[in-house]
C-alpha positions as CSV (number, residue, x, y, z in Angstrom):
1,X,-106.9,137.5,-11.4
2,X,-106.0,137.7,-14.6
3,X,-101.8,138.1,-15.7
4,X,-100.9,142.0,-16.3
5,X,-99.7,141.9,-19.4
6,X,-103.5,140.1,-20.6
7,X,-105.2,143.1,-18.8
8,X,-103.4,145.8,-21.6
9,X,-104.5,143.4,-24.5
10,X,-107.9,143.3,-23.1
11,X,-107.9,147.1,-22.8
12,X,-106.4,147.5,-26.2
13,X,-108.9,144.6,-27.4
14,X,-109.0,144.7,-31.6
15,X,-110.6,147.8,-33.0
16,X,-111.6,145.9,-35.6
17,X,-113.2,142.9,-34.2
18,X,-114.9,145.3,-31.7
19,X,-116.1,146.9,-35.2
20,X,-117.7,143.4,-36.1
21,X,-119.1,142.6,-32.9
22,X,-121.0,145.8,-33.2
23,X,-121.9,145.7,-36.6
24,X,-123.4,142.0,-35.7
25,X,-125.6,144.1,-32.8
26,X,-126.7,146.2,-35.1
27,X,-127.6,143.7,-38.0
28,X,-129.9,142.3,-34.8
29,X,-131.5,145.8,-34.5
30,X,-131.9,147.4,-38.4
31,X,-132.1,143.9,-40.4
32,X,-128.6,143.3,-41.8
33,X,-129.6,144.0,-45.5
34,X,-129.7,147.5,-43.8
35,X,-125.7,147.4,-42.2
36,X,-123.2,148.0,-44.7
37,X,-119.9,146.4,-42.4
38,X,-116.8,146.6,-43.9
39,X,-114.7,146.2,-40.9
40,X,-113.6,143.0,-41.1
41,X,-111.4,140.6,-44.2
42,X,-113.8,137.5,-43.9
43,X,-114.0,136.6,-47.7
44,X,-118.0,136.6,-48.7
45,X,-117.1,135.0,-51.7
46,X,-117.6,131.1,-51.7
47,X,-114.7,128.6,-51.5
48,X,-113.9,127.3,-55.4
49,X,-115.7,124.4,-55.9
50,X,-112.5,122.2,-55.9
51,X,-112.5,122.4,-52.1
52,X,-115.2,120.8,-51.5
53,X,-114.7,118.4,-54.3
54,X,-111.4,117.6,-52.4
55,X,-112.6,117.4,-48.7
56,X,-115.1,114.7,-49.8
57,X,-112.5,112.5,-51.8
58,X,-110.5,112.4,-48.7
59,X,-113.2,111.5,-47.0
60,X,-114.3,109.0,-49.3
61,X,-110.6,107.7,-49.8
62,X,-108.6,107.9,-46.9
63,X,-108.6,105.6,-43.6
64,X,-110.2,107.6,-41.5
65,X,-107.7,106.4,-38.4
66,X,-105.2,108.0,-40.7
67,X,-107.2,110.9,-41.6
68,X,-108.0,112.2,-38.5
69,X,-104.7,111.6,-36.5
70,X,-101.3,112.5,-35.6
71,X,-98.8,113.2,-38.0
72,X,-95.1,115.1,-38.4
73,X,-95.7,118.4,-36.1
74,X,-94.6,119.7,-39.4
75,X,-97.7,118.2,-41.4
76,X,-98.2,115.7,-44.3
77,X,-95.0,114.6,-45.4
78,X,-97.2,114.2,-48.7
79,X,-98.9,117.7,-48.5
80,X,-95.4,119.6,-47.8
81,X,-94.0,118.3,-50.9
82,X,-97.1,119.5,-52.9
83,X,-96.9,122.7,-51.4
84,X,-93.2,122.3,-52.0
85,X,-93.5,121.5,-56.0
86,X,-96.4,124.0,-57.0
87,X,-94.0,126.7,-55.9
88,X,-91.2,125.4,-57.8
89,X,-93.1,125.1,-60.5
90,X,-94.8,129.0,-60.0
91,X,-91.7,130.8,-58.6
92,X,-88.6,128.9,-60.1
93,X,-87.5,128.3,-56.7
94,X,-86.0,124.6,-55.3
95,X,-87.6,123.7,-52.0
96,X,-88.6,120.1,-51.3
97,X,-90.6,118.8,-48.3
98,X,-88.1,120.0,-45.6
99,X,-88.6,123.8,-46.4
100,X,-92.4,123.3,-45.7
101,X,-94.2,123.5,-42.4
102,X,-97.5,123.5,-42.3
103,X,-99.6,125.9,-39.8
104,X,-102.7,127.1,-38.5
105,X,-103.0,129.7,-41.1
106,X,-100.3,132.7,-41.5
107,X,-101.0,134.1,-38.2
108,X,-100.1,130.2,-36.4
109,X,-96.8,130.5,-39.1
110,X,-96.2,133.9,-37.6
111,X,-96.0,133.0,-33.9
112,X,-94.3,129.9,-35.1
113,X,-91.2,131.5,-36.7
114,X,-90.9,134.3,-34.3
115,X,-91.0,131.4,-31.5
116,X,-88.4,129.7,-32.8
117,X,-86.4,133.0,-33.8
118,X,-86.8,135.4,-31.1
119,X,-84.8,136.1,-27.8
120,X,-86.1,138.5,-25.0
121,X,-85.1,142.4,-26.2
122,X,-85.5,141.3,-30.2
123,X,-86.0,143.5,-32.6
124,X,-88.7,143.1,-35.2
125,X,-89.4,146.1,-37.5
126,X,-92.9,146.4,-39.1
127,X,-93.7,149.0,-41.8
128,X,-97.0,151.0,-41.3
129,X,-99.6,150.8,-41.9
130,X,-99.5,147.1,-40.8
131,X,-101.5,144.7,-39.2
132,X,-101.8,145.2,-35.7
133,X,-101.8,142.2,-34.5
134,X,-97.8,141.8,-35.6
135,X,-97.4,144.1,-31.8
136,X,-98.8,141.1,-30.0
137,X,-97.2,138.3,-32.0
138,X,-93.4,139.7,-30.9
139,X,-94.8,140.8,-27.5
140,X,-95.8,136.8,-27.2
141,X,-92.1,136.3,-27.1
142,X,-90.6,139.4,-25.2
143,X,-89.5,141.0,-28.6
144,X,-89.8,144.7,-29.2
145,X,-91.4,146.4,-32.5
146,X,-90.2,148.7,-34.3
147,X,-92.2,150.6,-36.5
148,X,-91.1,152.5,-39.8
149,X,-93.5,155.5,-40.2
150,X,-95.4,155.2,-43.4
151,X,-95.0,157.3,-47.0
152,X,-98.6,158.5,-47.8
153,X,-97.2,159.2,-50.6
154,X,-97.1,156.0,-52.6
155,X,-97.7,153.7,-49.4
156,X,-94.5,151.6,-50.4
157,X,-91.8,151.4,-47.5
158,X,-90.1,154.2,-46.1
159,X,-86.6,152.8,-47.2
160,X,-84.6,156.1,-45.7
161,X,-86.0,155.2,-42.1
162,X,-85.8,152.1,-42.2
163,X,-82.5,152.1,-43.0
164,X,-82.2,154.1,-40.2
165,X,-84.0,152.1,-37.6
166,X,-81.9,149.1,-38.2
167,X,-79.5,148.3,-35.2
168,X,-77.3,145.6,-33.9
169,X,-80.7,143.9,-32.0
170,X,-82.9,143.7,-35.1
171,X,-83.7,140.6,-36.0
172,X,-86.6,140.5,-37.9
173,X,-88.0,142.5,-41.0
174,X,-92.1,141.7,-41.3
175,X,-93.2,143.1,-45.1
176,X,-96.8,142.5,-46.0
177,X,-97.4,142.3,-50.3
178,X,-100.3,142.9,-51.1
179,X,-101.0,144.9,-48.2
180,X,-103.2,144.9,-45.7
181,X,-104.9,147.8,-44.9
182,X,-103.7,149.7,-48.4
183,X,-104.0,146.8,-50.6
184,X,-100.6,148.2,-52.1
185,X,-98.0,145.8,-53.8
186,X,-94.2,146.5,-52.9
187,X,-92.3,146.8,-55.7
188,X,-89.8,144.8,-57.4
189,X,-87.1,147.8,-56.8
190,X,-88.1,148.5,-53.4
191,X,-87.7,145.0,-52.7
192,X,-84.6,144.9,-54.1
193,X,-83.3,148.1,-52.5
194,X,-84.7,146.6,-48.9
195,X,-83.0,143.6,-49.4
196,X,-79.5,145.2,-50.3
197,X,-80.0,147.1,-47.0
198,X,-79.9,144.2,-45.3
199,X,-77.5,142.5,-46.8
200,X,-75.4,146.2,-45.7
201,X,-76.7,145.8,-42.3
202,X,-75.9,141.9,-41.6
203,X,-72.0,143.0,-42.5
204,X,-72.4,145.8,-40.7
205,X,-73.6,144.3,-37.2
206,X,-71.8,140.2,-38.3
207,X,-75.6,139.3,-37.2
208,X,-78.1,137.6,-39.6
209,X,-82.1,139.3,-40.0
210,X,-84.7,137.6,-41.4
211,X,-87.5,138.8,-43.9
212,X,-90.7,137.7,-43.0
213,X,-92.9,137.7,-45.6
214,X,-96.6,137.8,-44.3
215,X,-98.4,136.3,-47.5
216,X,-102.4,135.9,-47.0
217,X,-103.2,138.3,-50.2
218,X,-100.7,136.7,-52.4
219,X,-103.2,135.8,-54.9
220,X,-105.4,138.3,-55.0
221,X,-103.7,140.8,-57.4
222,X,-105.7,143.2,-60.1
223,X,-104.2,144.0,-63.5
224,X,-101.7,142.2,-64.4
225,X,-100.0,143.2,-61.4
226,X,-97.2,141.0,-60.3
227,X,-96.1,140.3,-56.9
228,X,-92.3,139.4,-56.0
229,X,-91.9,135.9,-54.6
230,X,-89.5,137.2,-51.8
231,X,-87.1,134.2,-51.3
232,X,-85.9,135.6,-55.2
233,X,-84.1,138.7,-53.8
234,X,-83.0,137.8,-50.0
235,X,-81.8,134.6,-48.5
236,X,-82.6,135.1,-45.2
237,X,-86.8,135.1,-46.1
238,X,-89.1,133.6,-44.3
239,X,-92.4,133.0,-46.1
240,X,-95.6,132.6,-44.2
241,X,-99.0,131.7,-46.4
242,X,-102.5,131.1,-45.6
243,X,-105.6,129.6,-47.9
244,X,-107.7,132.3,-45.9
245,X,-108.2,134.3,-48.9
246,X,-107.2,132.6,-52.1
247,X,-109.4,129.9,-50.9
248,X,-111.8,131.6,-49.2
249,X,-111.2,129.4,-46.2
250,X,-110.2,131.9,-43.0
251,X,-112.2,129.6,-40.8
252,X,-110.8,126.9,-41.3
253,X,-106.8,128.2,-39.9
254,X,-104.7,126.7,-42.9
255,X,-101.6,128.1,-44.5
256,X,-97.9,127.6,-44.3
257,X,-94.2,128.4,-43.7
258,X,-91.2,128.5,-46.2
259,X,-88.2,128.0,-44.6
260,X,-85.2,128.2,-47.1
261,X,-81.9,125.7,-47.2
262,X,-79.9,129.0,-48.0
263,X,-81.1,130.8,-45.1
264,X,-78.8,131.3,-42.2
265,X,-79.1,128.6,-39.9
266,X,-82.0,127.0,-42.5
267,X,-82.2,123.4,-40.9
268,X,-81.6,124.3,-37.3
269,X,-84.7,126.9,-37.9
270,X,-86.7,123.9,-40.1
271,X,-86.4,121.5,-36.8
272,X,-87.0,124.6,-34.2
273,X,-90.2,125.4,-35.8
274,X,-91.6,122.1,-35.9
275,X,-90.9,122.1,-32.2
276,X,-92.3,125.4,-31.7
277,X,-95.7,124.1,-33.7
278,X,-95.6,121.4,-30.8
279,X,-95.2,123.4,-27.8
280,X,-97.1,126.1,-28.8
281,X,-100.2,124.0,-28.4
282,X,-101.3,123.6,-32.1
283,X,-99.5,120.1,-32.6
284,X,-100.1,120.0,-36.1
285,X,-102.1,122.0,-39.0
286,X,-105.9,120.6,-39.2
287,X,-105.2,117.1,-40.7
288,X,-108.2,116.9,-43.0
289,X,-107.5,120.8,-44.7
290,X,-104.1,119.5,-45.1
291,X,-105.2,116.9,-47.2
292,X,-107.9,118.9,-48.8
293,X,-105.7,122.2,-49.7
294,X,-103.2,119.9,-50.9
295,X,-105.8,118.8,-54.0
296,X,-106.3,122.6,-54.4
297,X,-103.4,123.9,-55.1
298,X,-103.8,125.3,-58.4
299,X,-107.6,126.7,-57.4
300,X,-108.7,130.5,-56.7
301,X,-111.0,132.9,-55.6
302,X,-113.3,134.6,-57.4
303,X,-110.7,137.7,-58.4
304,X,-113.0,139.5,-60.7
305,X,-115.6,139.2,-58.3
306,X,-113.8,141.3,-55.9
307,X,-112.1,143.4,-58.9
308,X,-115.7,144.5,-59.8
309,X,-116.0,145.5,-55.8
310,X,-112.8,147.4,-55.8
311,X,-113.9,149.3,-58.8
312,X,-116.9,150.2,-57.9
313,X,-116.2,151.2,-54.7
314,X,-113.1,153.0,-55.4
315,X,-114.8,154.8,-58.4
316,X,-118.0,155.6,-56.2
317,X,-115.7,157.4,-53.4
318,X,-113.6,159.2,-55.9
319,X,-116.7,160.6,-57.5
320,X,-118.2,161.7,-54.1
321,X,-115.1,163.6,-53.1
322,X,-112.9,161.0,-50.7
323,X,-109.2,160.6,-51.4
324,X,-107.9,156.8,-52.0
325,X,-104.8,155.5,-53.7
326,X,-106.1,152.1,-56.1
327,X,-105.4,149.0,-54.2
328,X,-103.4,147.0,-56.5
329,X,-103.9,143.5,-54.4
330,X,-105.9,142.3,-51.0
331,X,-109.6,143.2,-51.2
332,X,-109.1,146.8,-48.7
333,X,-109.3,150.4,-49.3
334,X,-107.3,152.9,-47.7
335,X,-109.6,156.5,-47.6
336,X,-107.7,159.6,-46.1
337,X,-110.3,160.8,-43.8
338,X,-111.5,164.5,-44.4
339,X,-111.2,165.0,-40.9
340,X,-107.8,164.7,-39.0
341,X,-109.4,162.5,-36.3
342,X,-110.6,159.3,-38.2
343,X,-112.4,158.2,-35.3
344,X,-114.9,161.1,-35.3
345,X,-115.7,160.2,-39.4
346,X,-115.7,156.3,-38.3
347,X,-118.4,157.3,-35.7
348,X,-120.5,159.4,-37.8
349,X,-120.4,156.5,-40.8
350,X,-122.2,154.4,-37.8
351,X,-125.2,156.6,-38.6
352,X,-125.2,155.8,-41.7
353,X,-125.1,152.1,-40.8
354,X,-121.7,152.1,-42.6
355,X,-118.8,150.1,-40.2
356,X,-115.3,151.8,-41.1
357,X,-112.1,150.5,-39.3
358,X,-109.4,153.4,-38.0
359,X,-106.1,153.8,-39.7
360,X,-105.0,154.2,-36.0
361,X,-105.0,150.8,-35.5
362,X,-102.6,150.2,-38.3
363,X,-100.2,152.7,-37.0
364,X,-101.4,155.3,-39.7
365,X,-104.3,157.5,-38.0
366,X,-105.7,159.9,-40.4
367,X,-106.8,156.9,-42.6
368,X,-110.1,154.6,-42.1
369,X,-109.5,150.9,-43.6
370,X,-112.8,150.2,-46.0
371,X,-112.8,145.8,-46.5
372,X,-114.5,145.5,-50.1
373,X,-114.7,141.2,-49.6
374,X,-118.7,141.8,-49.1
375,X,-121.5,141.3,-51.3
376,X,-121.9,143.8,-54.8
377,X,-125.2,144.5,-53.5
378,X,-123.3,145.8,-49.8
379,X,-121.7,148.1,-52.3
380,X,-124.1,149.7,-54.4
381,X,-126.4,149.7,-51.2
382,X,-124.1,151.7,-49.1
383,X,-123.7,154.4,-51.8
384,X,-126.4,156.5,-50.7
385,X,-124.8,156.5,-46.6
386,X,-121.4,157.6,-48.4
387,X,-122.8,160.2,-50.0
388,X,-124.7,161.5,-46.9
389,X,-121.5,161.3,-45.1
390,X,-119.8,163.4,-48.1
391,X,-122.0,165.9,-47.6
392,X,-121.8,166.3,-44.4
393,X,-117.9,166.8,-44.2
């Protein structure tokens, strides 16, 4: 028999990967040039070129015995001073190898930072809407989520509660810029007002809280928009990055942690999570990607690819009626539902052959999460189902 607390994840399985498994079902029954899925953020725009360029010169160059085995649980010594140098150079910041650990893409980093940071009865506060998944990350390690309601407003954070929701057992802030699902970019000034909250709230309590920084959208930003490089405003900020997106590589499960010298307690958290990459069960990062990523780290997706997407979509919704604040990053948009129930509109797009994800599961119901990383010709193809499905609500 299987362990309780894997029977409520079962039950509670992803909405949106149950949204992809059907939509595969029903590319199998109507031909999938006829399903218009955007449930799910699997880029469909090709990895840059340099990628492959880069996996075949380490392939070519490298000893394979070397290639292919163990290194530092931490990764590359090599690779982590790359990583290390390109932000320097990007952010103005000073980290060297030591603040680098590479991971099995940001959601390994995740589970590896809040292994290594979190006791039983932790507090980690998450801002909706937010990924879901962040309530089984801190559950992996018997911490307890709190979640700051989210401004419809404007979609940045709810300051005032969080403020509020702050207590002597938090110890962990998860922020998520460019968001995912509202493709939303925090501010520099709400940044910089969260941060001096908890600065106010580490005096207040003599505890220290960490800013993780969930970072898998960082690159994808859309007019000029710029987004804060978080170690800037707060010392105790954890950075966790994944190729996923700007390389177009969520398969392959490559990213990374920053782990700051000034943050409190920086080296004893450097050597806990190279421990907690061991014992976890991932060991290390996928050798060859680390070598390969490491070549790529000045390459990018196609933005204007996905820019075109965001306009058109966006543009096509707003003409037909639906209500949708301009993602400013990520490739998602967030579309009030004209019905208080999401779920009923989500199951009448299925009609349609349109796949729609809940703003339920992102702790903001009253929302459906559209993913515009598909094909142009998904788009303009779905138009016509959108437009039934305006007319009928």
């Amino acid at each position: 028999m299987i362990a309780e607390k894997m029977k409520k994840l079962v039950n509670n399985s992803s909405a949106i990967r149950a949204m992809f498994e059907e939509g595969k079902k029903m590319a199998e029954k109507y031909g999938a040039e006829n399903v218009y899925d955007f449930s799910l953020g699997n880029p469909n725009v090709p990895a840059p070129a340099e990628v492959k360029e880069a996996i075949l010169k380490e392939l070519e160059e490298e000893d394979s015995l070397m290639l292919h085995g163990y290194m530092s649980n931490s990764g590359y010594e090599d690779v982590r001073e790359a990583v290390a140098q390109s932000l320097n150079q990007r952010f103005g910041t000073a980290f060297d190898q030591k603040n680098i650990v590479m991971t099995v893409g940001a959601a390994g980093g995740l589970n590896v930072i809040l292994k290594t940071l979190l006791n039983p009865g932790d507090e980690v506060m998450v801002i909706a809407p937010y990924f879901g998944e962040y309530n089984s990350y801190v559950a992996n390690y018997d911490g307890k989520v709190v979640v700051v309601s989210p401004n419809t407003d404007t979609f940045q954070p709810n300051l005032t509660e969080l403020e509020e929701k702050i207590t002597e057992k938090t110890k962990a802030v998860i922020v998520n810029s460019p968001n995912n699902p509202t493709g939303v970019v925090y501010s520099e000034e709400i940044i910089q007002k969260m941060a001096d909250i908890l600065e106010k709230k580490q005096s207040r309590f003599q505890s220290d809280i960490y800013l993780i920084s969930d970072e898998p959208y960082r690159e994808l930003a859309y007019d000029g928009v710029e987004v804060p490089y978080l170690t800037k405003y707060y010392r105790n900020t954890i950075v966790a990055y994944s190729f996923s997106k700007s390389l177009s590589l969520p398969g392959e499960r490559i990213g990374y942690l920053v782990i700051p010298d000034e943050a409190a307690d920086g080296s004893e958290i450097q050597a806990a999570a190279n421990v907690a990459t061991r014992i976890l069960g991932y060991v290390n990062a996928p050798s060859l990607m680390q070598k390969a990523v490491a070549r790529c780290l000045d390459a990018r997706a196609d933005v204007p690819y996905y820019n075109r997407n965001r306009e058109t979509l966006y543009n096509g919704l707003r003409e037909l009626g639906f209500s949708c604040i301009k993602p400013q990053g990520a490739f998602y948009l967030f579309v009030k539902s004209p019905v208080e129930d999401e779920k009923i509109f989500c199951e009448a797009a299925k009609k349609y052959h349109i796949l729609l994800v809940p703003g339920s599961s992102f702790a903001c119901p009253g929302y459906v999460r559209i993913a515009y990383c598909v094909s142009y010709e998904t788009i303009v193809n779905a138009m016509p189902g959108f437009q039934k499905l305006a007319e009928e609500f």
